[in-house]
C-alpha positions as CSV (number, residue, x, y, z in Angstrom):
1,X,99.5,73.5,77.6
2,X,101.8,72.1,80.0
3,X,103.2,73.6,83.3
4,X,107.0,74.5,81.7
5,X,105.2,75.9,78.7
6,X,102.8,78.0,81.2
7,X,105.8,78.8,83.1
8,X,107.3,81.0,80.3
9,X,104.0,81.9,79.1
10,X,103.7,84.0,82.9
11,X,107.1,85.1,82.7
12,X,106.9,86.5,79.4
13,X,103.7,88.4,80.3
14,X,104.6,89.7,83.6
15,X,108.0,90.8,82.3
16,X,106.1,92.7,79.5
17,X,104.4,94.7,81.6
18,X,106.4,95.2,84.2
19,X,109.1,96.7,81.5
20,X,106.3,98.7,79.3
21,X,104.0,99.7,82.5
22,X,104.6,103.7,83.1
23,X,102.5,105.3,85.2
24,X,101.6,103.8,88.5
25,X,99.3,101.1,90.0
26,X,96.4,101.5,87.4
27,X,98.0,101.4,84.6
28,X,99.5,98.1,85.6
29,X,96.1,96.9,86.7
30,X,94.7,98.2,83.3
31,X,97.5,96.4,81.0
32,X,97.2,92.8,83.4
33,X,93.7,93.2,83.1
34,X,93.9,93.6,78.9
35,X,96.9,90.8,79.0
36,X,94.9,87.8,81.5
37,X,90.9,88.4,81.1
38,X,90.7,89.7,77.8
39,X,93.4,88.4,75.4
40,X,94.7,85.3,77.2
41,X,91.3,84.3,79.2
42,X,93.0,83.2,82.1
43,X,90.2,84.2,84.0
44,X,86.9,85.7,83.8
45,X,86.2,89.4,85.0
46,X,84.2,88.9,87.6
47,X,87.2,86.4,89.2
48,X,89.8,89.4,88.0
49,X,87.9,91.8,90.4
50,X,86.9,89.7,93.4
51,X,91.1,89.5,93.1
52,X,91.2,93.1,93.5
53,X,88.8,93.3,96.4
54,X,90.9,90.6,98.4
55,X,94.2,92.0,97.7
56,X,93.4,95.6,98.9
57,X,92.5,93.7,102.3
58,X,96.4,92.9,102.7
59,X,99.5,94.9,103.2
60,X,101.5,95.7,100.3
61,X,101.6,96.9,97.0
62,X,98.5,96.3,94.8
63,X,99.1,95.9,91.7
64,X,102.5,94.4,92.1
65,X,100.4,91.5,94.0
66,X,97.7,91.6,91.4
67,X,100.5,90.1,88.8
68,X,101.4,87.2,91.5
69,X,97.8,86.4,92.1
70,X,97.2,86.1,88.3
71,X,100.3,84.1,87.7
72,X,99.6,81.8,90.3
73,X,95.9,81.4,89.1
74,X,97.7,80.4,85.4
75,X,100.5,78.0,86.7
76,X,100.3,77.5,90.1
77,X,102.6,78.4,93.0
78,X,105.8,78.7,90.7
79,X,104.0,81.1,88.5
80,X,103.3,82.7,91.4
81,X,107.2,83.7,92.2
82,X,108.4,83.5,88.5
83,X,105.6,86.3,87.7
84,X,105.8,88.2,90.4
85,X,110.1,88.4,90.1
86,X,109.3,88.9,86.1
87,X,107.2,92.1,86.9
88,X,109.4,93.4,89.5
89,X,112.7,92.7,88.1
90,X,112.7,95.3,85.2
91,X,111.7,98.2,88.0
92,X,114.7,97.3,89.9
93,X,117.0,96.6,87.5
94,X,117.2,100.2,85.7
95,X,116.5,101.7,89.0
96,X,119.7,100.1,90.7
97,X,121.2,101.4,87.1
98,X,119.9,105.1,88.4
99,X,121.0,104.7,91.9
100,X,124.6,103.6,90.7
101,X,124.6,107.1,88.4
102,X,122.9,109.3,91.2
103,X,125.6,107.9,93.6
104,X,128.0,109.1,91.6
105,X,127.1,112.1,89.8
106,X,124.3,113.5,91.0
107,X,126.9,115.8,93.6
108,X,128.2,117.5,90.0
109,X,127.4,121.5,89.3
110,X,125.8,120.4,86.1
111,X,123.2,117.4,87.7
112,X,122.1,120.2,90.0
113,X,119.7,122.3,87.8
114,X,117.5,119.1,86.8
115,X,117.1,118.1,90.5
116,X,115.9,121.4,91.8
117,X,113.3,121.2,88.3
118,X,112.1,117.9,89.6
119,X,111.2,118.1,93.2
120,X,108.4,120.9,93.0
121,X,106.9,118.7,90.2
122,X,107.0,115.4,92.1
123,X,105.1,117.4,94.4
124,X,102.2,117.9,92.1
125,X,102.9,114.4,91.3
126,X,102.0,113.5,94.7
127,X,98.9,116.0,95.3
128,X,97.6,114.4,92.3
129,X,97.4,111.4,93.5
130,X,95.7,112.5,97.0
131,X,93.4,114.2,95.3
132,X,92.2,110.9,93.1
133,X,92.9,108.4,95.9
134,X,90.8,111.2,98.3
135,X,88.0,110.8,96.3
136,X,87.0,107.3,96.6
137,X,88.3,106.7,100.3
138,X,86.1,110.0,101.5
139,X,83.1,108.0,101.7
140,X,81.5,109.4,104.7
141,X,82.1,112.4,107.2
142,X,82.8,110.3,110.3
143,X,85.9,109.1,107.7
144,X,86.6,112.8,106.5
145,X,86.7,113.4,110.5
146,X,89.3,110.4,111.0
147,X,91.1,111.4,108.0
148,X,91.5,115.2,109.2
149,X,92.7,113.2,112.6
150,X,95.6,111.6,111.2
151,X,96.9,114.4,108.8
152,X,97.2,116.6,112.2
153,X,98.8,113.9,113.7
154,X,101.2,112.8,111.3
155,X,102.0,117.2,110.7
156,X,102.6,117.4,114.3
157,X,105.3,114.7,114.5
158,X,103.0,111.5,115.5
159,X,104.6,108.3,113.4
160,X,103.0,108.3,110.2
161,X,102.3,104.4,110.7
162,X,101.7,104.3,113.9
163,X,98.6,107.2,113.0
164,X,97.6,105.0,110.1
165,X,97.3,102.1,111.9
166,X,95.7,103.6,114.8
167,X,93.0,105.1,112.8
168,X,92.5,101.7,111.0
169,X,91.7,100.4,114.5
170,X,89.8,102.8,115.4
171,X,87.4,103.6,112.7
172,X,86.9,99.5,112.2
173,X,85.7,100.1,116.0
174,X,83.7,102.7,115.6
175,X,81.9,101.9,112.4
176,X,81.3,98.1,114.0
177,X,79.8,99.6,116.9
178,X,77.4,101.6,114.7
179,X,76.8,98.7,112.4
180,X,76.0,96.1,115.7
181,X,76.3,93.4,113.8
182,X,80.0,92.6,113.5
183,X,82.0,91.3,116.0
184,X,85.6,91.7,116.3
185,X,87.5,88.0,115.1
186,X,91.3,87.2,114.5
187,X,90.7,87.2,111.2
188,X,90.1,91.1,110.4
189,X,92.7,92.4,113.1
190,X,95.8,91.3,110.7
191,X,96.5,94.4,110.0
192,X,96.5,95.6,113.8
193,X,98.7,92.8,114.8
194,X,101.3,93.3,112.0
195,X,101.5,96.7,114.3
196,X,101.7,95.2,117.1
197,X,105.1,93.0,115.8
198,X,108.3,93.5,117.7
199,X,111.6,94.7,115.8
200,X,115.3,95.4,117.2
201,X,115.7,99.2,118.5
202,X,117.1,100.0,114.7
203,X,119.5,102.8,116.5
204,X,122.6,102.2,113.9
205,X,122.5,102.1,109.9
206,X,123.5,98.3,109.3
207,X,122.3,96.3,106.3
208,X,120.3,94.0,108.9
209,X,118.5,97.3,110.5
210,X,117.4,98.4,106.3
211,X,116.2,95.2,106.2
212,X,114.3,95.0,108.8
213,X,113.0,98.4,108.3
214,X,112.1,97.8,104.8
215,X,110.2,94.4,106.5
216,X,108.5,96.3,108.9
217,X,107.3,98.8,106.0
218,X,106.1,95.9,103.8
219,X,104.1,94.4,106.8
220,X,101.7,97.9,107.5
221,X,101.8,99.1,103.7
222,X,98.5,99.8,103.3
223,X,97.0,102.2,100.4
224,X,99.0,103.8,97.5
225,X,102.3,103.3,96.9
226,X,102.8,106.7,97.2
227,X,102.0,105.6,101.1
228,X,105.7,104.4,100.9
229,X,107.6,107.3,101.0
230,X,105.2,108.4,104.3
231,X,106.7,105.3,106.3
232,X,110.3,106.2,104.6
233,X,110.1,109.4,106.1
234,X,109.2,108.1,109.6
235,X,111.8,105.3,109.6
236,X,114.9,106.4,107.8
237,X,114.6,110.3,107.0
238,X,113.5,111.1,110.9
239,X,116.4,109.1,112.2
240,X,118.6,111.2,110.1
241,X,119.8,107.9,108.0
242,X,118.4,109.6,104.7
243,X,118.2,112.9,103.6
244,X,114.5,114.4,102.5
245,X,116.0,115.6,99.6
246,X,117.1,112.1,98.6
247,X,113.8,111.0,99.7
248,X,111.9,113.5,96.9
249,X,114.7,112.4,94.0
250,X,113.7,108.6,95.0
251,X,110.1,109.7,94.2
252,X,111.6,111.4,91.1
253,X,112.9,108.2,90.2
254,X,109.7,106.1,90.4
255,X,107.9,108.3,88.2
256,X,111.1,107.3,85.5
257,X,110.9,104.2,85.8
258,X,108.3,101.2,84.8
259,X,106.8,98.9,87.0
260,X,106.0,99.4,90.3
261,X,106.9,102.4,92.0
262,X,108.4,100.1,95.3
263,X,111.0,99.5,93.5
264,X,112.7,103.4,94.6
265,X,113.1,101.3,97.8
266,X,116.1,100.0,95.8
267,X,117.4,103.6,95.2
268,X,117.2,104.3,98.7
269,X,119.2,101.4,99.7
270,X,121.7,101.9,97.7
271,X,122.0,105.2,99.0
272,X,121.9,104.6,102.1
273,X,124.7,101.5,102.2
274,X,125.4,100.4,98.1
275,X,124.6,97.3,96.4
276,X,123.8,95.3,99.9
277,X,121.3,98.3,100.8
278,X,120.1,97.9,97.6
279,X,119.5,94.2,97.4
280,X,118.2,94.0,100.7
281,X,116.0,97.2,100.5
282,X,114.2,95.4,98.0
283,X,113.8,91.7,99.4
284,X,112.5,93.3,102.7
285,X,109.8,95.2,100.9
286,X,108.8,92.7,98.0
287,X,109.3,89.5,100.3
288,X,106.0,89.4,102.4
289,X,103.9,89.8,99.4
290,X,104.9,86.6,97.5
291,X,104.0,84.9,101.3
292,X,100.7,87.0,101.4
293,X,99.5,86.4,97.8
294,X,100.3,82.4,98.6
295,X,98.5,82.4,101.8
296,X,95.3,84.2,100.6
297,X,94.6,83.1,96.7
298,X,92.5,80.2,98.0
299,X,90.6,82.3,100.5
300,X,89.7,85.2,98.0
301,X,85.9,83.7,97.3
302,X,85.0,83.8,101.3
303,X,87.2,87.2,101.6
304,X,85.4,88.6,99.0
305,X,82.1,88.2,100.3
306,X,83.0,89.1,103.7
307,X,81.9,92.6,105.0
308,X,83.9,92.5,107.9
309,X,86.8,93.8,106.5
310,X,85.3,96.7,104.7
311,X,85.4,98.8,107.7
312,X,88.7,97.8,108.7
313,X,90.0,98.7,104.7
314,X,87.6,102.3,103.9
315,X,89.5,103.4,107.6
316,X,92.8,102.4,106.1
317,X,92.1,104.0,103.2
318,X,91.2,107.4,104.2
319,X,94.1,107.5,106.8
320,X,96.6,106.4,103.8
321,X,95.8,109.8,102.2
322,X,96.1,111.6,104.9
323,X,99.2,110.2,105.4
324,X,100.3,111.4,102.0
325,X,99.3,114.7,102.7
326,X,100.9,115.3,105.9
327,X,104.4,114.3,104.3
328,X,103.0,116.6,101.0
329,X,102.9,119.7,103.5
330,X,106.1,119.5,105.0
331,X,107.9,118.2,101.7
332,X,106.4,121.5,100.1
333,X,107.3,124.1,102.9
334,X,110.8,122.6,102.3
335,X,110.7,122.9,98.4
336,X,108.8,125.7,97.8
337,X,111.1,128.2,98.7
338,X,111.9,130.7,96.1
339,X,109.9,132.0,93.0
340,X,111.5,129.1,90.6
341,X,110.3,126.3,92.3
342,X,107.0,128.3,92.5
343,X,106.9,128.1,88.7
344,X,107.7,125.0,88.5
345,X,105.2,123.6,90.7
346,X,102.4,125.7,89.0
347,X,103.4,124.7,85.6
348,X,103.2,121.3,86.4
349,X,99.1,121.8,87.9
350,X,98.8,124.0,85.1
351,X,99.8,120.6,83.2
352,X,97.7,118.3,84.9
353,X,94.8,120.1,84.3
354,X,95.1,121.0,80.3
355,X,96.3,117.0,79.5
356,X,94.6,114.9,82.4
357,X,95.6,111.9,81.2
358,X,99.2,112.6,81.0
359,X,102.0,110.3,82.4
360,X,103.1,111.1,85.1
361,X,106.8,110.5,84.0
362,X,106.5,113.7,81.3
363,X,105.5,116.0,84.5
364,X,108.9,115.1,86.7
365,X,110.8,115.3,83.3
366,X,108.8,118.6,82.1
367,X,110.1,119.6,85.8
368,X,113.7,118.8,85.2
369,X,113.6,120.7,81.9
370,X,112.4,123.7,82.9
371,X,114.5,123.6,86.4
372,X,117.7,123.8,84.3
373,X,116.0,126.7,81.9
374,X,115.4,128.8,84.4
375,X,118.5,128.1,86.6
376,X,120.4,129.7,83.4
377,X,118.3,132.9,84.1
């Protein structure tokens, strides 16, 4: 096959997921997986996961990377951005369509009853997924100690990415000390330098300073994407730019929507200034993976191998859910307020527990539905 024909061949994949992919990261993981290893053979398995391992050692979101490492593996660098914009570009296409119709609707007496439905269920939404993503970062009590570190932090008003980051320093520290056989290198402190990057005093809401904010975002996203909102809250919500209720229907929308769930970063910039917010919401947060996923696809085998990054990554990990928690307790103590939203929110755990493999998207929209029932009441 030649390179135009393997061209369209990535396109055509990555678009088909990225338009038929409800659910979050691992169900895109799950249908690339099906699409490149065992239909296609683009790959083996064994390449697929030591992909996986890599990319969780970078900033950004997972799966959406996962797509621009397998197209590049396929048809080279070009695959690489023609995948990765084919995956992406469904997401943010019907959820600049929502942002448009949110902007200017969502204000009317009759949009009302579905929005108060959906924010105590994309709470549940969100407690689901730090219970799962708990699970396999809580590895160890000296983590479970770091972990309960950063969820203090970030309740009492510590910036959720400076506490993420800070615990990622940290633990890698402390479990390298305890180890005595790694030393500290440039290589494993990316992360800790990306902190350590200086951006403008973003005092005013300009299209440069969502950029850049977006930017900065991109460059410490570590964890779920769910980590997202966490660093939204910090940059834009506490500097009074965006509203925490428009924060919890951007949420609202990624569960909606296929593909990844960064694209709600394209909600929130059109919010926030229209279709330039929009646009540039989106490059700043999407940008420095296509770099990232260039830069280390030929490094993956040596990554891989390398246990110096795994203390670095499980630290990460554990202070990404805790990070998601924090932002869980004070979005709940502003939601949870009377005994509808009460209902709500135990209907929806109710749900989660009888159908455990539900999509996510039927819980907001079960939310919505019975929001505006029991608003008639």
């Amino acid at each position: 096959m030649n390179q135009q024909n393997k061209l369209l061949e990535v396109a055509g994949v990555m678009f088909k997921i990225g338009t038929m992919a409800f659910g979050g990261p691992a169900v895109h993981i799950s249908m690339l997986e099906e699409e490149v290893v065992t239909k296609r053979k683009w790959m083996t398995h064994e390449h697929f996961l030591d992909l996986m391992g890599a990319t969780n050692l970078i900033p950004g979101p997972n799966s959406t990377q996962m797509t621009m490492h397998c197209s590049k593996e396929r048809a080279g660098n070009w695959g690489l951005f023609i995948g990765g914009f084919a995956f992406i570009f469904p997401a943010v296409f019907i959820t600049g369509i929502i942002a448009w119709l949110y902007f200017r609707y969502s204000t009317l007496p009759e949009f009302v009853p579905y929005t108060y439905g959906i924010k105590p269920a994309v709470l549940i939404v969100i407690g689901s997924a730090v219970l799962k993503l708990g699970k396999k970062a809580l590895k160890n009590w000296e983590l479970a100690i770091l972990g309960l570190g950063v969820f203090l932090a970030s309740v009492l008003g510590v910036n959720e990415i400076a506490a993420l980051l800070g615990a990622g320093l940290l633990g890698f520290i402390y479990f390298s000390i305890k180890n005595s056989k790694t030393k500290l290198n440039s290589s494993i402190l990316f992360p800790v330098l990306m902190s350590k990057i200086s951006f403008p005093v973003l005092a005013q809401l300009t299209n440069l300073n969502i950029f850049l904010s977006f930017l900065k975002i991109a460059l410490v996203l570590y964890g779920s994407g769910y980590v997202l909102f966490a660093y939204v809250d910090a940059e834009l919500v506490e500097k009074g730019w965006l509203t925490r209720q428009q924060l919890l229907d951007a949420i609202a929308v990624g569960q909606f929507t296929p593909g990844p769930i960064l694209s709600t970063a394209t909600f929130i910039g059109y919010q926030l200034t229209g279709i330039w917010g929009a646009i540039l919401a989106t490059v700043g947060l999407f940008l420095p993976s296509f770099i990232l996923v260039m830069i280390l696809n030929p490094l993956v085998p040596k990554m891989r191998k390398s246990e110096k990054f795994r203390y670095l990554l499980d630290s990460v990990n554990i202070a990404a859910v805790a990070v998601i928690a924090a932002v869980l307790f004070i979005m709940a103590k502003e939601t949870l307020l009377d005994w509808r939203t009460i209902t709500i929110a135990a209907t929806s755990i109710v749900a989660t527990m009888i159908w455990k493999k539900i999509n996510t998207m039927w819980i907001v929209a079960g939310g919505a539905f019975l929001g505006y029932l029991l608003m008639m009441l």
